[in-house]
MILOTOR-467896 format. One record per residue (C-alpha): residue in three letters; x, y, z. Coordinates in steps of 0.5 Angstrom, whole numbers, plus 500, padded with zeros to 3 digits. Layout:
<rs>
AlaXYZ
...
</rs>
This chain:
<rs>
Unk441478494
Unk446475490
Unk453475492
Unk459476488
Unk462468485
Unk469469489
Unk464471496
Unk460465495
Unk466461493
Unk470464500
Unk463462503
Unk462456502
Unk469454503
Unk469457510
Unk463452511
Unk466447509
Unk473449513
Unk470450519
Unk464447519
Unk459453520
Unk458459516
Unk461466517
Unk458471521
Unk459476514
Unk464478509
Unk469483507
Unk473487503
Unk479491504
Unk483493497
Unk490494496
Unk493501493
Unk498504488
Unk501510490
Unk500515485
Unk507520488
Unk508521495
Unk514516497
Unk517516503
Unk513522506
Unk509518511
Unk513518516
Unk516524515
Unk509527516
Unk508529509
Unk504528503
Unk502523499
Unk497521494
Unk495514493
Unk489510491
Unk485504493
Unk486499487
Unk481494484
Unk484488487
Unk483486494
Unk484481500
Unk477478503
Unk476475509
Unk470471512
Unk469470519
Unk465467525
Unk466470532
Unk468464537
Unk464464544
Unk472462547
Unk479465546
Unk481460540
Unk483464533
Unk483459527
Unk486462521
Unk486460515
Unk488462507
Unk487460500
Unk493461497
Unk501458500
Unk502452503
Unk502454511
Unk496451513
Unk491452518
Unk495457523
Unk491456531
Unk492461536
Unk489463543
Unk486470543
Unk489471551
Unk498469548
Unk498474542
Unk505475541
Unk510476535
Unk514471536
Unk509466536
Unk507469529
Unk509467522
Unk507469515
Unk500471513
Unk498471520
Unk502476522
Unk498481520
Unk490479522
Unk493476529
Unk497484529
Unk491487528
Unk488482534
Unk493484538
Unk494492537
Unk486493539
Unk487489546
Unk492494547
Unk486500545
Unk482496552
Unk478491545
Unk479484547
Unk475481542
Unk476474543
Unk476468539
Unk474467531
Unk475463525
Unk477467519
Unk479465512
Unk483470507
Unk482469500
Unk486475496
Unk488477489
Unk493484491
Unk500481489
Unk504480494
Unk512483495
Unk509488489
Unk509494493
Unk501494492
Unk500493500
Unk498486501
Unk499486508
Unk495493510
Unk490489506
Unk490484509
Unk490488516
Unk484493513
Unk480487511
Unk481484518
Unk480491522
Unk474492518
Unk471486519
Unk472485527
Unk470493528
Unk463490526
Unk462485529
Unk465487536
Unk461494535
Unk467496537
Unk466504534
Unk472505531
Unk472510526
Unk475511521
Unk481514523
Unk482510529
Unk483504524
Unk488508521
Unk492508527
Unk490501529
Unk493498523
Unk499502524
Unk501499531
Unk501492528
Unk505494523
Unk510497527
Unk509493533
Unk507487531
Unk510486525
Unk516490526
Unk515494520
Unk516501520
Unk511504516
Unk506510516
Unk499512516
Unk499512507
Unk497504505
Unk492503511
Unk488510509
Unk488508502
Unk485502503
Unk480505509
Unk478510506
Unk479511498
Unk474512493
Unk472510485
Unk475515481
Unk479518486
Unk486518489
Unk486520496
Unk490527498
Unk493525505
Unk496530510
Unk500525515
Unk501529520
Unk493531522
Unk490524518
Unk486531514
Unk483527507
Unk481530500
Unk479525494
Unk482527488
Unk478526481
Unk483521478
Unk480518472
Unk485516467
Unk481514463
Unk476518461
Unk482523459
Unk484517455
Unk489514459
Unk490507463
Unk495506469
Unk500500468
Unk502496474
Unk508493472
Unk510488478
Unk518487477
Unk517481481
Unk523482486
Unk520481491
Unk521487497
Unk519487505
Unk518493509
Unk521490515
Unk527489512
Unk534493512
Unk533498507
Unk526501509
Unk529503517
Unk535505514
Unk531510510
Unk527512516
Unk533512520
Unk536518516
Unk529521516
Unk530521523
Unk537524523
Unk535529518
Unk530532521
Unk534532529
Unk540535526
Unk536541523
Unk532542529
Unk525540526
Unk519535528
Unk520532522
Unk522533515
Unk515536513
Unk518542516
Unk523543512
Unk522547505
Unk525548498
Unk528554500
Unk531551507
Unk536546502
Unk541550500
Unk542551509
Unk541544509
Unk546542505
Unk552545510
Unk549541516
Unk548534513
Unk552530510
Unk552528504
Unk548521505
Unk543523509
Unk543531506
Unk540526500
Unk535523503
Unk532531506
Unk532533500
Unk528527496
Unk523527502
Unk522535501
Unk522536494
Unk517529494
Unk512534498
Unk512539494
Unk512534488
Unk505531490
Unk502538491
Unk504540484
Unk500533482
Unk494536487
Unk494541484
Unk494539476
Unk490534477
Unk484538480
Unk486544475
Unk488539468
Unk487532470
Unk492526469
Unk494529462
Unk498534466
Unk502529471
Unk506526467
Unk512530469
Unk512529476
Unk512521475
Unk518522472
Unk521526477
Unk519522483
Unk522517480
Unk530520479
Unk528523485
Unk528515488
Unk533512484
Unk538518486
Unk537521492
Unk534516497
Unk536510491
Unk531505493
Unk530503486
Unk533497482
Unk535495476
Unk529492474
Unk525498476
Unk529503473
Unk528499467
Unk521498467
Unk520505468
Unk526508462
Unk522502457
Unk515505459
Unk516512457
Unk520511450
Unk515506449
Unk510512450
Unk508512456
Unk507520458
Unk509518465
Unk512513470
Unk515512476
Unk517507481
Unk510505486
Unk512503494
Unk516503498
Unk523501494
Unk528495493
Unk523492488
Unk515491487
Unk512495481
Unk513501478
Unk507505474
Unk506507467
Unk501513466
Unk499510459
Unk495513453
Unk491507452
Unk493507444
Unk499506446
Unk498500452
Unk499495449
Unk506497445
Unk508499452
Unk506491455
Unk511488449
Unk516493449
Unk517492457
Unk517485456
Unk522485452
Unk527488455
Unk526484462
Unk527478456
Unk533481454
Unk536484460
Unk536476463
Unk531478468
Unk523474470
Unk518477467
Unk515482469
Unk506481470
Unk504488467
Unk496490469
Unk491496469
Unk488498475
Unk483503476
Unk481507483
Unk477503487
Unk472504494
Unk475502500
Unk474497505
Unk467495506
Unk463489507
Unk460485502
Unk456479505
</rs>
């Protein structure tokens, strides 16, 4: 069988890194979080799908406890490490998230030994598109095979999630790794964080003649930063005051007593969380009765509801959101977990490229870096390629 050009290239390139060639190749996509923000880890919600730009990795198990690892992009070099010293002070950039997924399956009794692995990737770093659980569901995918390890699905899911947590040190949920784990072409995936419960969604924009726009801000944003855990931390508040689990045990009718226990800031923060619920089941809901046609409504809510309540927008978010929808798109929100990355403009296709230049022209104007604006469809999820 032919191997894709990238694949051969990454082959090759490992060959000629590490002087022999890769047990096999994979792939893990990044995703866009279609609406669902911030429910994750309130054990809600969401409904994102895996996207067409992807981390691929080539690795080689080690018959001893060194691991190699190297990338096809930045400046850091070749980064060695010993299997047996995993710790997260010791790791840096990139590397964090294959050596967090190492890690967190010996802390599951897996100790997989030494590897070499080379990571190439074209999902945008910083764009809340989940380069880093790309990167980890690539890497997991990879080591699960070649351990024989028996994960499923769900445990990756879980797996991922502690390096995230624990190793990385960014409070994140079970959304990001789920899509890239477990999506498919032509779906978005309807996530239940609190039982793991999945159902693909048909979400074919394009045959109802429609195409997603990504438009990166470039404000680069960092999940293991400040405003992420604050975010969590009122969640977590909210939900101890009103005398619930977590937050997705609070409904709409639940808000108007709510609003006499919380204060003003983290009352903001509930009620983003539960209308955001409600809002990724109306877009279940409309997607499996219309189609994207009927969404557009729901985007442009969930994005005020961002940008006001939980305000974890910016301005050149805002921007690219209120450009979008006056230059015809039929719905556009914020994408990820705030404080810059990209938005998402549900676009007609006519009408796409008027929507490309506008939005570039009001970056231009408003003295901000030019956006990268590009489409994307709903793609598989992890898989090996070679």
């Amino acid at each position: 069988m032919t191997l894709p050009l990238d694949a051969t290239r990454l082959a090759g390139r490992f060959e000629s890194v590490f002087g022999a060639a890769p047990d096999g190749l994979w792939q893990a996509p990044g995703r866009v979080n279609l609406i669902g923000e911030h429910t994750d880890y309130n054990e809600g919600f969401v409904l994102p799908f895996a996207i067409d730009r992807t981390a691929r990795v080539a690795v080689r198990l080690r018959p001893d406890s060194t691991i190699r690892l190297l990338s096809t992009f930045g400046n850091q070099g070749l980064t060695t490490a010993d299997a047996g010293s995993l710790s997260r002070g010791t790791a840096r950039g990139w590397t964090k998230y294959p050596l967090g997924v190492l890690w967190a399956l010996q802390h599951r009794g897996l100790d997989v030994g030494g590897l070499d692995l080379l990571l190439d990737s074209d999902v945008p770093r910083g764009a809340g598109l989940s380069s880093s659980h790309a990167i980890e569901c690539a890497v997991i995918t990879a080591v699960n095979e070649l351990a024989g390890a028996g994960l499923d699905a769900g445990d990756m899911v879980l797996a991922t999630q502690r390096a995230e947590n624990d190793f990385v040190g960014a409070p994140t949920g079970i959304m990001d790794q789920s899509a890239s784990l477990r999506g498919a072409a032509g779906h978005a995936l309807f996530l239940d964080c609190r039982d793991q419960a999945v159902r693909l969604v048909p979400f074919d924009a394009e045959s109802a003649g429609l195409v997603t726009l990504v438009i990166d801000t470039r404000v680069s944003h960092s999940h293991a930063g400040g405003g992420y855990a604050d975010r969590r931390a009122s969640c977590e508040l909210g939900a101890e005051v009103l005398g619930v689990r977590a937050l997705r045990d609070v409904g709409l009718e639940d808000l108007d007593e709510a609003g006499g226990l919380l204060d003003p800031v983290t009352f903001r923060r509930v009620r983003h969380v539960v209308t955001e619920n409600e809002r990724v089941l109306q877009t279940v809901g409309a997607l499996e009765s219309t189609g994207p046609e009927a969404i557009g409504p729901l985007l442009d809510a969930s994005h005020a509801s961002m940008r006001d309540d939980f305000e974890i927008s910016c301005p050149e978010l805002d921007l690219a959101v209120e450009t979008s929808r006056a230059a015809g798109a039929i719905g556009a929100r914020m994408t990820g977990g705030g404080f810059g990355g990209s938005a998402i403009a549900l676009t007609p296709a006519a009408a796409e490229q008027q929507v490309r230049a506008a939005v570039g022209r009001a970056f231009a104007e408003a003295g901000h870096t030019a956006p990268d604006i590009f489409s994307v469809r709903p793609a598989a999820g992890a898989m090996r390629l070679a």
